[in-house]
C-alpha positions as CSV (number, residue, x, y, z in Angstrom):
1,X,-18.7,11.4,20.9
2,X,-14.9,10.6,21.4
3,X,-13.0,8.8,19.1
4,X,-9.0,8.4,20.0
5,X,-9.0,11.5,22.6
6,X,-11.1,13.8,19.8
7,X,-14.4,15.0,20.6
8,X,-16.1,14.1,17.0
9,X,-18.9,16.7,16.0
10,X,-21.8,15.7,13.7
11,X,-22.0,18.5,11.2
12,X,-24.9,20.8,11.1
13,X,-27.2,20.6,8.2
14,X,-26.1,22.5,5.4
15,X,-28.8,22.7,2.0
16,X,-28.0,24.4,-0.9
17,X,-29.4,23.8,-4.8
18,X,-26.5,22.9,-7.2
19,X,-26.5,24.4,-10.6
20,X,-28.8,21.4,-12.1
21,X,-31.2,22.4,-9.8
22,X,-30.9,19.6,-7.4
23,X,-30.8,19.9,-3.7
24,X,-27.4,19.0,-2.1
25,X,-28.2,18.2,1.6
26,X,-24.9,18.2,3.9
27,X,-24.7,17.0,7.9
28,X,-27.7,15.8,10.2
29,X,-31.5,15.2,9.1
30,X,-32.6,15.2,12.4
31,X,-35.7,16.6,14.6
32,X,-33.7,20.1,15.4
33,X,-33.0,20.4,11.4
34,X,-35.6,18.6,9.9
35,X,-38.0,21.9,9.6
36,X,-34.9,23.6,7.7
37,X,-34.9,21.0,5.1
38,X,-38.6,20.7,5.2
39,X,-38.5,24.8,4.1
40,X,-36.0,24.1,1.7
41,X,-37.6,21.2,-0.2
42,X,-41.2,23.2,-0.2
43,X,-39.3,26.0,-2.1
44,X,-37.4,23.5,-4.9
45,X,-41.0,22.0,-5.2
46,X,-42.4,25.4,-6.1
47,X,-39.5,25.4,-8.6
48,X,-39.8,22.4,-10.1
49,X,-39.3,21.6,-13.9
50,X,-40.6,18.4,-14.1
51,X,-38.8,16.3,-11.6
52,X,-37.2,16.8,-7.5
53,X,-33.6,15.7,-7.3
54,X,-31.7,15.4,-3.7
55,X,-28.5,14.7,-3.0
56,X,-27.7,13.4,0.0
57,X,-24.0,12.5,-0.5
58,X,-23.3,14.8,2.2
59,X,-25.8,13.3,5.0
60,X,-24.0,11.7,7.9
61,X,-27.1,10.8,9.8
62,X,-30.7,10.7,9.4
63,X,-33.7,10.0,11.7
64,X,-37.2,9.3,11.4
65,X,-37.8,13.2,11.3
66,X,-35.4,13.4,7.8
67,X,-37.5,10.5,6.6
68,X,-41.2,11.5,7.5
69,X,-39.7,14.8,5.2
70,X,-38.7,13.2,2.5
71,X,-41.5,10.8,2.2
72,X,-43.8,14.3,2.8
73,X,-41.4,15.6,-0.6
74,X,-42.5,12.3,-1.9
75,X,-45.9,12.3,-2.0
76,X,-46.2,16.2,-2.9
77,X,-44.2,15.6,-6.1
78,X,-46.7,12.1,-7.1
79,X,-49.0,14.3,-6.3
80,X,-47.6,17.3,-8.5
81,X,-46.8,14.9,-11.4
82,X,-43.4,15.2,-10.6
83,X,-40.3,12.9,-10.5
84,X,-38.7,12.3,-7.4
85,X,-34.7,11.1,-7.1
86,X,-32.6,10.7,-4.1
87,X,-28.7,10.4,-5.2
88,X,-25.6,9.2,-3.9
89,X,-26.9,8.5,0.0
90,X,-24.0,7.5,2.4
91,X,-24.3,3.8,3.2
92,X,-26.1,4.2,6.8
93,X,-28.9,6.7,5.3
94,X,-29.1,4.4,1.8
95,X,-29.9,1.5,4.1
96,X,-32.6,3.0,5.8
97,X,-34.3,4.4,2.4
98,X,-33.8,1.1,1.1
99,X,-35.6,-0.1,4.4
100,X,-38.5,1.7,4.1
101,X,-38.9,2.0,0.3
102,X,-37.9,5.1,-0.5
103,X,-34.7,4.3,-2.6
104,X,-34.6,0.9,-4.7
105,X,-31.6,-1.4,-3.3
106,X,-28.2,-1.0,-4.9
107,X,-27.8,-3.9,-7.5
């Protein structure tokens, strides 16, 4: 895309745990990166203390293919007896987790 004569580049997806443990997702959730984050979530789930955090402060964009993952994360941590927290979405990807349920609406 072209904005003002420069070509703007989505970033590509960058995941990498923080030092509390939780998953800092960066760039595009989409069908070429979903399998990436899909890998990376299966590995914090084997790690998991109690509870799955994921930030997604750094996501610009997110299809269905970064949702069907997370609400795959989802269901393996009720399943696990785990906690489950997305934090700090951008305003495009907290509408569609508010959308489809996966993120309470901002009060």
């Amino acid at each position: 895309m072209t904005v003002a004569g420069r070509e703007l580049r989505p970033q590509p997806l960058h995941v990498v745990a923080d030092d509390d443990g939780a998953l800092v997702v960066s760039g595009v959730v989409d069908v070429a990166t979903c399998d990436d984050l899909d890998r990376a979530l299966v590995r914090l789930l084997d790690d998991a203390n109690g509870q799955v955090v994921i930030n997604l402060a750094g996501v610009e964009f997110m299809d269905s293919s970064g949702l069907r993952v997370l609400l795959t994360v989802q269901r393996r941590c009720v399943d696990r007896g785990l906690d489950f927290r997305l934090v700090d979405p951008s305003s495009k990807v907290r509408l569609l987790l508010e959308i489809t349920g996966l993120m309470l609406p901002a009060s």
